[in-house]
Every structure is written in C-alpha cells, then in structure tokens.
N, C-alpha and C positions, 0 to 999 in steps of 0.2 A: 661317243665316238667322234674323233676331229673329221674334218675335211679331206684330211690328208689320208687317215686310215679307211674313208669310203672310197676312195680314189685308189690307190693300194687295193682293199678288197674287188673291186669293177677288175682292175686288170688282174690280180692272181686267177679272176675265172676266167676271162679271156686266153690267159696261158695255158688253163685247162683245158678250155672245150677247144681254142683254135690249136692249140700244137701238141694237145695228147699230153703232156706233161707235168708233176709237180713244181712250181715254180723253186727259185730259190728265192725265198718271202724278203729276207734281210740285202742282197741286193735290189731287187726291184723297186724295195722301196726311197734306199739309194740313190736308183735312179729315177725314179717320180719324183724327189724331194729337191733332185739335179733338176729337176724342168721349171722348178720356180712357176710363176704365177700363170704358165701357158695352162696347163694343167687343168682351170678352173674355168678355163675360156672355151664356150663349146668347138667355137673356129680353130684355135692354136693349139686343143688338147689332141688333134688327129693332122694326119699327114693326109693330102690328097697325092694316092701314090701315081694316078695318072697324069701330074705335072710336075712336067721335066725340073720348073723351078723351083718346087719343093722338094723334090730329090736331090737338088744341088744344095740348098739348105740345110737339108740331113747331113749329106758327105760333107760340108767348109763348115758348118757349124758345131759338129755332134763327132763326126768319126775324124776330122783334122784337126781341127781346136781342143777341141775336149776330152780325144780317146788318144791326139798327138801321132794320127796314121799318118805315113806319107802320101798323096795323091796319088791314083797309078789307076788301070782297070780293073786291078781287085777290090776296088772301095767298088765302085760300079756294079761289078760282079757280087758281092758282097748284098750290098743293097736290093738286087733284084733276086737272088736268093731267098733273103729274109722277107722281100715281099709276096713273094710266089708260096712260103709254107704259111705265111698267116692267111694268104688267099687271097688272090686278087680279086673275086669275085664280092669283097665290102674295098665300097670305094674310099669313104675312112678308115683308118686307121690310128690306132691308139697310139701319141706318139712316144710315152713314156713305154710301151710293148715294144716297138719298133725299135728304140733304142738297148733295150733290155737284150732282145735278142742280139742285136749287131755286137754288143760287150762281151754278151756270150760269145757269139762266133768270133769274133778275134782274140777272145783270153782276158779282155782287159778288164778283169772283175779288179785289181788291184788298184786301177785311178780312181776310186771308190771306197780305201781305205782307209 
C-alpha cells in the first residue's frame, strides 16, 4: 500500500465516524493527491481551525485559487459550517477532510476532473 492510499484510508474513516457518512472514495482522494506534500507533514497535514490565519489560508488558497470562488461572507460562512460538523471540539483538523467537504458544499467536484 503507497503513502498516499494510507493517507486516503486515515481520512475515508474520519468521513465516517466524524460526518456519519460514506465518503465518495475517488474524489477524496482527488483531493488528498491536490494537497501535494502537506499531506505527509504532521503540522501542514491539519488545519488549526482556531486561527483566524489558517482560516484565511483555506479561503485565498483552497476555495479562491483552487475552487476559483469569489471572496464574500459565504466563503466565511461556508468555512465555519464545515468546521462546526467535523466538530470543533479536535482542535486539528484533517486538511485534505476539510477541503473535501468545502468541494462538497459548493459543488465543485468538477475542478477535479
């Protein structure tokens, strides 16, 4: 098994236990394989979602550059949504999960095609 398929496997159960749900396997890994080398870094593989400056790195890096949203308080909105159902109560966060979901939530399984 690569690297990448144990990385893959870690988050399809996180999808599981944290949001009740079957992933869908072939985006997720999509976007794991989109996180490039953070992925493998224990620091850059999680979002610390209680600073404000990693939260603005999600939305200018991940949902403006890469998912090509427009700026506005729905990205905002958006982001503390997706982090209230994985639970704020882990102060990490999986950031290939994190991302996974926000794609879900705006539809953009397509810039992944």
């Amino acid at each position: 098994m690569s690297k990448l398929d144990e990385k893959v496997g870690k988050y399809i159960d996180v999808v599981r236990s944290k949001l009740g749900e079957e992933p869908d396997v072939d985006l997720l890994r999509k976007v794991t394989r989109g996180c490039g080398p953070s992925i493998y870094n224990a620091d850059s593989e999680t979002i610390a979602a209680g600073q404000p400056g990693e939260l603005a790195t999600v939305k200018n890096n991940f949902l403006i550059k890469k998912l090509g949203l427009s700026d506005g308080p729905k990205l905002d909105e958006a982001i503390d949504a997706v982090i209230e159902r994985y639970g704020r109560g882990d102060t990490n966060k999986y950031r290939a999960v994190i991302y996974y979901m926000l794609t879900k939530h705006f539809g953009k399984e397509g810039v992944y095609n």
